[in-house]
C-alpha positions in Angstrom: -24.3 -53.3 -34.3 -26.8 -53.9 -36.5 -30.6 -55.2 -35.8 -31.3 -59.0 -36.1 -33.8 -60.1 -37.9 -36.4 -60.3 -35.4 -35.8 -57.5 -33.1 -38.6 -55.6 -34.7 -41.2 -58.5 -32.5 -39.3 -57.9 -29.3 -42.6 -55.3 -28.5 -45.2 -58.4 -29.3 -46.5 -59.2 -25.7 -47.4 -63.1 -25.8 -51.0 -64.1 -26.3 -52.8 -64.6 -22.8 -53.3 -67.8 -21.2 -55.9 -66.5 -19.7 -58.6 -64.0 -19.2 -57.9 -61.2 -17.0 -60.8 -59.1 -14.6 -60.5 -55.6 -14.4 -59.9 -54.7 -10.8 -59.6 -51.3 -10.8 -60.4 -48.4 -13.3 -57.1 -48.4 -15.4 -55.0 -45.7 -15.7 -55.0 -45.9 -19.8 -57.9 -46.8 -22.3 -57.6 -48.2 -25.8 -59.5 -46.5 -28.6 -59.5 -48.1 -32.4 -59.3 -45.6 -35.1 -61.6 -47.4 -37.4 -60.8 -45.2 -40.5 -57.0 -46.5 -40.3 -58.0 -50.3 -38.7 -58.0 -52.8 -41.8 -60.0 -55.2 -40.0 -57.2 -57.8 -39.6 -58.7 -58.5 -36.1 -55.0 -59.7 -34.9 -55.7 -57.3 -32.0 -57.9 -59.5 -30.6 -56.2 -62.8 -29.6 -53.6 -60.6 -27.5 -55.9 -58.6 -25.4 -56.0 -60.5 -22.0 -59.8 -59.1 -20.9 -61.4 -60.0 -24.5 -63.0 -57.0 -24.6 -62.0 -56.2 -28.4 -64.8 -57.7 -31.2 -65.9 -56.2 -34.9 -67.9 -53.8 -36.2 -71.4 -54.9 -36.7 -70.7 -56.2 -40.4 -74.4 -54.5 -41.3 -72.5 -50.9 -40.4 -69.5 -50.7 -42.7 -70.1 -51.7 -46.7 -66.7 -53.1 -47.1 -65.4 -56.7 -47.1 -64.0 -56.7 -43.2 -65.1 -54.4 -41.1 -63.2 -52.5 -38.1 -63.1 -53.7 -34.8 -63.9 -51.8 -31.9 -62.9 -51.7 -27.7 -65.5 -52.5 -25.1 -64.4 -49.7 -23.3 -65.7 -51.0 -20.1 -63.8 -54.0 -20.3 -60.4 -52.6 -21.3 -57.8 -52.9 -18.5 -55.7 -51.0 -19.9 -52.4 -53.2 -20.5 -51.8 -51.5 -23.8 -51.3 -55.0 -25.5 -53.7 -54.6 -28.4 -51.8 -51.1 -29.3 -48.2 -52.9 -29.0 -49.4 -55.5 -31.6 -51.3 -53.3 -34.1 -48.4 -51.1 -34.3 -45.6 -54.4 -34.7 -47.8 -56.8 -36.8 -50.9 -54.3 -38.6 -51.7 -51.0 -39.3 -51.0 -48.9 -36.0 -54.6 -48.4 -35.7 -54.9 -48.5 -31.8 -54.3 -45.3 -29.5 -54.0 -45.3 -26.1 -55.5 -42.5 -24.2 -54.9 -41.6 -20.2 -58.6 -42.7 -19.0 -59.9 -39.2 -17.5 -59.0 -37.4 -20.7 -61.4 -40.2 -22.7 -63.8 -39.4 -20.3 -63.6 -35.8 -21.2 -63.6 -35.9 -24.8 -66.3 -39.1 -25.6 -68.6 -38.5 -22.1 -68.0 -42.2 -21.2 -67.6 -42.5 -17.9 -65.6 -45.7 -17.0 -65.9 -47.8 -14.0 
């Protein structure tokens, strides 16, 4: 049978009405690769805790700059990484929270 047009977007969660507290320390953390991001920032409208944002524009010497994870802030939903990978540049890895901790020496609450 073959695909439908849109069947590629089936992945795309839908933007939050809301903002959503961390409860617990998630299970998963969301890490930008900001050598691949392009700076499109469409990451940012779906992640339900806000805690995505730019690069400082004063740190990269290019016309948008990265964004980057509060990494205290990310619940760990895996939203952000479903759109950059459907709608961008697949910049957006999603690593189990204790080996993060292991390989930047951020603990996470």
């Amino acid at each position: 049978m073959p695909k439908k047009p849109y069947d590629h977007y089936k992945s795309v969660p839908e933007l939050p009405g809301k903002k959503v507290a961390k409860k617990r320390k998630p299970k998963f953390i969301a890490v930008v690769d900001e050598d691949n991001c392009s700076g499109c920032q469409t990451c940012i409208s779906f992640c339900p805790s806000f805690c995505i944002a730019p690069v400082a524009k004063d740190q990269y010497h290019i016309p948008r700059s990265p964004v980057q994870v509060r990494f205290n802030g990310c619940i760990g939903c895996r939203a952000c990484a479903r759109v950059c990978n459907k709608l961008a540049w697949n910049a957006i890895r999603i690593m189990p929270t204790t080996v993060f901790e292991e390989f930047y020496h951020i603990k996470i609450d």
